[in-house]
C-alpha positions in Angstrom: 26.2 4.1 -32.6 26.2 7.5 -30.5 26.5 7.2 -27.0 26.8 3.6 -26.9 30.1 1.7 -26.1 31.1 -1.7 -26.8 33.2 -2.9 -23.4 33.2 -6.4 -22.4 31.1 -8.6 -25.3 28.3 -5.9 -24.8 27.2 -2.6 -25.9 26.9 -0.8 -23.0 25.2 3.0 -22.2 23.7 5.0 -19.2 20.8 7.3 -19.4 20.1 9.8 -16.4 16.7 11.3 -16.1 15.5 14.1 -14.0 13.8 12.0 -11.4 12.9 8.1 -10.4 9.5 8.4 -11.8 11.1 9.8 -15.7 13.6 6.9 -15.4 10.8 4.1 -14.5 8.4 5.6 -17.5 11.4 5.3 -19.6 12.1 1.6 -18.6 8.5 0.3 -19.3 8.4 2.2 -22.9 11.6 -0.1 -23.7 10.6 -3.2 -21.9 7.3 -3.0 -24.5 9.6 -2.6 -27.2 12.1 -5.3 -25.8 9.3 -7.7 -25.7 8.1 -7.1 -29.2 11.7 -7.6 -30.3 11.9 -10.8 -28.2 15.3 -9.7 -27.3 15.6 -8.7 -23.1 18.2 -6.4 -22.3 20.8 -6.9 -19.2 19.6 -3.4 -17.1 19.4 -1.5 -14.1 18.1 1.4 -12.1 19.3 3.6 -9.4 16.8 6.5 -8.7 17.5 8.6 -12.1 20.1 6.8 -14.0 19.7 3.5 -15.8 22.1 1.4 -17.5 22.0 -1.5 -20.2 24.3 -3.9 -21.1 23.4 -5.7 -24.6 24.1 -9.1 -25.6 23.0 -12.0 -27.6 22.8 -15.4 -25.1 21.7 -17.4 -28.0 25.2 -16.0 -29.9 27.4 -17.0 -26.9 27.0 -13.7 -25.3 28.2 -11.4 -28.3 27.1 -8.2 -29.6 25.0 -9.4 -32.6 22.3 -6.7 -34.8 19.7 -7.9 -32.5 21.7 -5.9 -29.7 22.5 -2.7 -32.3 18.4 -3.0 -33.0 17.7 -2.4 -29.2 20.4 -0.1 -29.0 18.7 1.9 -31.7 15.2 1.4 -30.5 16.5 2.6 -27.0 18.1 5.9 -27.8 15.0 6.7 -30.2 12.7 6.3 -26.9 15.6 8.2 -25.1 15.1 11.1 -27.1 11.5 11.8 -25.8 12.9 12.6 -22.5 14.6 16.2 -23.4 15.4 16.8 -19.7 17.9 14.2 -19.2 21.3 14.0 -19.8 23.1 10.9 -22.0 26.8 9.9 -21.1 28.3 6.8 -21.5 30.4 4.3 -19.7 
């Protein structure tokens, strides 16, 4: 999948934003969609960027398709945001 990289049992990606408040709308848009998946991505945020790490607890902390699933839904929402930049780990 583009942009993300497998590293570590976990897909793994960054997504910088223009400001704080871009990156915090962006986080609650995928925490709705992460609860309707019922699978909670490993995350953090420092003022503009925000990274993920994906895996599966349940699967002994693998990548599984529940993981490429949020990784999907992720970069879709990611796309809204045209004035950030994407790079990965």
């Amino acid at each position: 999948m583009a942009g993300w990289t497998e590293k570590d049992n976990a897909l793994q990606a960054e997504f910088q934003f223009k400001n704080f408040q871009e990156a915090f709308a962006f986080m609650t848009e995928v925490a709705i969609v992460a609860e309707k998946q019922n699978h909670h991505p490993n995350w953090s945020n420092v003022w503009n960027t925000v990274s993920f790490s994906l895996c599966t607890h349940d699967a002994d902390n693998t990548v599984t398709e529940k993981d490429h699933t949020l990784a999907s839904a992720i970069s879709q929402i990611y796309k809204k945001y045209t004035t950030g930049s994407y790079y990965r780990l």
